[in-house]
C-alpha distance (Angstrom), angle and dihedral (degrees) to the residues before:
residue distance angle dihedral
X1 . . .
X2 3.77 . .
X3 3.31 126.5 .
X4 3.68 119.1 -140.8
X5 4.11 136.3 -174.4
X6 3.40 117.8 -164.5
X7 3.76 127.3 -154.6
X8 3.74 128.6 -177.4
X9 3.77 132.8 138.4
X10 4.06 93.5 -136.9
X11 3.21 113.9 73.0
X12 3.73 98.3 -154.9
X13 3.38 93.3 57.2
X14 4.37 94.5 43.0
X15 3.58 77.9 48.7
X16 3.38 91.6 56.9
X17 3.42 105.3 45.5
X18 3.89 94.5 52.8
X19 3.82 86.5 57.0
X20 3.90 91.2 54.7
X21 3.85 97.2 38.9
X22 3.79 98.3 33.0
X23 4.38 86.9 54.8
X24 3.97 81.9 64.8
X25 3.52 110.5 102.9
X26 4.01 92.0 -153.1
X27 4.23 83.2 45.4
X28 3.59 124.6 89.8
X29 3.97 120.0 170.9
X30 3.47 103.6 -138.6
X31 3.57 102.2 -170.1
X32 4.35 133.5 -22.2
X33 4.20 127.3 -140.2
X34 3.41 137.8 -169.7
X35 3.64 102.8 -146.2
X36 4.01 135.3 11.4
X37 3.54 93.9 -83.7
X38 3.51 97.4 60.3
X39 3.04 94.4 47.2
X40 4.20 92.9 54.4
X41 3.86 78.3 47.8
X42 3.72 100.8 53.8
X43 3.90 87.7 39.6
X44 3.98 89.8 66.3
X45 3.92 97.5 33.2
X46 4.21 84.7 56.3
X47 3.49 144.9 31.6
X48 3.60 112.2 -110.4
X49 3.80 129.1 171.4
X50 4.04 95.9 -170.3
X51 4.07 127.1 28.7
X52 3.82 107.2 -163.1
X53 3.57 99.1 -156.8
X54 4.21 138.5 -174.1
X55 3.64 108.7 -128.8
X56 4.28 92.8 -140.8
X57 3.91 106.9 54.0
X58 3.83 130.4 150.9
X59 3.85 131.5 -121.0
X60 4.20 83.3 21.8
X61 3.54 121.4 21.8
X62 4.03 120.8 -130.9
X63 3.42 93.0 -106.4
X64 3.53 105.3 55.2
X65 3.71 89.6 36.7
X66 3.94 84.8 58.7
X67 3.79 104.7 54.2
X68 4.23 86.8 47.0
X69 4.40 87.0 52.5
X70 3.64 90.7 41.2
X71 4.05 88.4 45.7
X72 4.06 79.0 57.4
X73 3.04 99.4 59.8
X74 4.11 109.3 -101.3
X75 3.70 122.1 108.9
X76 4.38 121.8 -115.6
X77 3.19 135.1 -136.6
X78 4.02 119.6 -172.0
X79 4.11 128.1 -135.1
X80 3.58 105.0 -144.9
X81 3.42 141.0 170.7
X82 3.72 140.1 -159.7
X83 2.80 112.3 -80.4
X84 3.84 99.3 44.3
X85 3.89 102.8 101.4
X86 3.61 101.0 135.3
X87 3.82 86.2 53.2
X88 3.67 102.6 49.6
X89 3.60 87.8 46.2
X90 4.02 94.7 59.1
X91 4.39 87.0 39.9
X92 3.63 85.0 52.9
X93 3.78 91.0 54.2
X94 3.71 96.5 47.7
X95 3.75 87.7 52.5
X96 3.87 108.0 -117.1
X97 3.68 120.3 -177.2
X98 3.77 106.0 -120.5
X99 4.21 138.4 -1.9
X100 4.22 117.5 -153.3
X101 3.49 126.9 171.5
X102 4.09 117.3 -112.3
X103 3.76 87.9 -121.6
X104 4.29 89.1 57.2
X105 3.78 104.2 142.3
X106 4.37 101.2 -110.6
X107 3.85 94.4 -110.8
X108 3.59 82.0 62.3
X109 3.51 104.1 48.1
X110 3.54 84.7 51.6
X111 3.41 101.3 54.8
X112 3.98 88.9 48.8
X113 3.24 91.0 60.6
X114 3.97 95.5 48.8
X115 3.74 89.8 51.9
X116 3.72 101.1 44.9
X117 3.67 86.8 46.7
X118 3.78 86.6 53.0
X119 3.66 97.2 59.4
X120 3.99 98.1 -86.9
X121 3.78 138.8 116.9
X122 3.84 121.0 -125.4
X123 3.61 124.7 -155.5
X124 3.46 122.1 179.2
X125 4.17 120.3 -133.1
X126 3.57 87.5 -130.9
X127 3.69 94.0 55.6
X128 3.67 96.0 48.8
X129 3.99 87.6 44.4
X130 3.41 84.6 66.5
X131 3.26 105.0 47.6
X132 3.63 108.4 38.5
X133 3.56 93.8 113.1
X134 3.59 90.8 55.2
X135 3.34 93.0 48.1
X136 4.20 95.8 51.0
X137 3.97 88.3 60.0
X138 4.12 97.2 23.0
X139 4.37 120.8 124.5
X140 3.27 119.2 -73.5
X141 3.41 133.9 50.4
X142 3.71 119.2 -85.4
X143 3.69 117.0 -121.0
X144 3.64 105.1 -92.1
X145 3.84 140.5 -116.0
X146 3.47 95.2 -89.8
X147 3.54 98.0 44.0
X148 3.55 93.0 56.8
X149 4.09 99.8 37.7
X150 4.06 79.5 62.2
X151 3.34 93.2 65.3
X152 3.50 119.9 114.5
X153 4.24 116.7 -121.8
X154 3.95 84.4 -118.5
X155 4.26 90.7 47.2
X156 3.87 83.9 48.7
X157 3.55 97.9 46.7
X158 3.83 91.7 54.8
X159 3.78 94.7 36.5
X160 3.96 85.8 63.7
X161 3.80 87.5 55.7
X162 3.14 94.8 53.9
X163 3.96 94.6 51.7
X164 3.89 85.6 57.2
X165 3.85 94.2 48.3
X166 3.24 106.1 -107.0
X167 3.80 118.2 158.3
X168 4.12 123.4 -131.0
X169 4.08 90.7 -97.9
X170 3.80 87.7 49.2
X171 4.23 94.1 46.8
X172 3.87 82.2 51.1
X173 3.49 99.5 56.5
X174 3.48 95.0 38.8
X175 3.65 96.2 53.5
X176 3.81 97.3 30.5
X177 3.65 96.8 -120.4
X178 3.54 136.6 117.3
X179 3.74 125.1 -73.4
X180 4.11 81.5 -133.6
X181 3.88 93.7 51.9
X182 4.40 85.1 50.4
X183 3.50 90.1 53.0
X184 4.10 88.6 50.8
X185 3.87 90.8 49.4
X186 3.72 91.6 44.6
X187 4.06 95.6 56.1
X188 4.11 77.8 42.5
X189 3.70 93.8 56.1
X190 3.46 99.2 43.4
X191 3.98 96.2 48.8
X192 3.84 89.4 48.9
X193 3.29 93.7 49.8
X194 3.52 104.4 40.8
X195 4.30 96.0 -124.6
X196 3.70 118.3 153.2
X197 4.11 92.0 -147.2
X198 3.63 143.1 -11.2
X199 3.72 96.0 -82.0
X200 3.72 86.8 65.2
X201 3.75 95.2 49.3
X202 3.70 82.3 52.4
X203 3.92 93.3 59.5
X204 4.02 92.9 46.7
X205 3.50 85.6 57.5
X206 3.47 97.8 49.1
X207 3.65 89.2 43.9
X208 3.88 98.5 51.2
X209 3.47 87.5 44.9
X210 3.78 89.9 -119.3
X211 3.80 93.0 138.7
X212 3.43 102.1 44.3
């Protein structure tokens, strides 16, 4: 069973999202805040393997309230919405686990949180639609020419989607290949090109314009 927090400053929409994750029969919801504070609180009071968090919250903004949960041990993944560039920007930085849009359709959601729970990174197309440009001129160094002209066709093929934000059980059914053999060419991906998590591989991608 996974254990979720959620943490949203609206409570129709926290109310909301404990409907759709708590019908899950692999979802339970742990504990619910109002603000980023809470949420640091309920993250020490319970165990929690995934903190769904909004990026814009009062008292403690998502953000800061993310590094502290992650520092605890459970992984993050950010609510955002359009028009939160700036934001994702600094999440991506601090190296949360996953990025959906509040208006991410439940099955969705759901499977976010399986994944992310599972070890992997989720990020959502329309998050990295909006941030491509970002992304072209972002920090760090892209991976380089060489780096990526070693790929193999299969590495490639998954690598692209990745940079759309497609999880490991959606990679396997689009390339007809085991969820197992993803995971392989994931690890592969990352240790040829030098990313630190999926969210990262996501960003080369978009970069290179392999996903596009």
């Amino acid at each position: 069973m996974i254990r979720i927090l959620l943490a949203d400053d609206q409570p129709l929409l926290l109310s909301a999202l404990e409907t759709i994750l708590g019908a899950q029969d692999d979802i339970t919801v742990a504990a619910t805040a109002a603000d980023g504070a809470e949420a640091v609180e309920k993250a020490r009071a319970h165990r929690i393997d995934v903190a769904v968090l909004d990026i814009r919250m009062p008292v403690l903004d998502g953000i800061a309230a993310a590094r502290t949960i992650m520092e605890l041990g459970p992984r993050v993944i950010m609510l955002t919405t359009f028009d939160d560039d700036t934001l994702i920007h600094a999440a991506i930085a601090d190296g949360v686990h996953g990025f959906l849009l509040k208006d991410a359709e439940p099955d969705v959601l759901a499977g976010a949180v399986r994944a992310v729970a599972g070890g992997e990174s989720v990020l959502a197309p329309g998050v990295t639609g909006r941030v491509m440009e970002w992304v072209r001129e972002g920090p760090g160094s892209p991976a380089s020419a060489t780096a990526l002209e070693g790929l193999t066709t299969r590495e490639r093929e998954v690598l692209a989607e990745i940079g759309r934000g497609a999880t490991n059980a959606e990679i396997a059914a689009a390339l007809y290949i085991a969820e197992t053999t993803v995971k392989t060419h994931v690890s592969s991906l990352l240790a040829k090109l030098g990313a630190r998590d999926r969210v990262a591989l996501a960003l080369i991608a978009q970069r290179a314009g392999i996903s596009s």
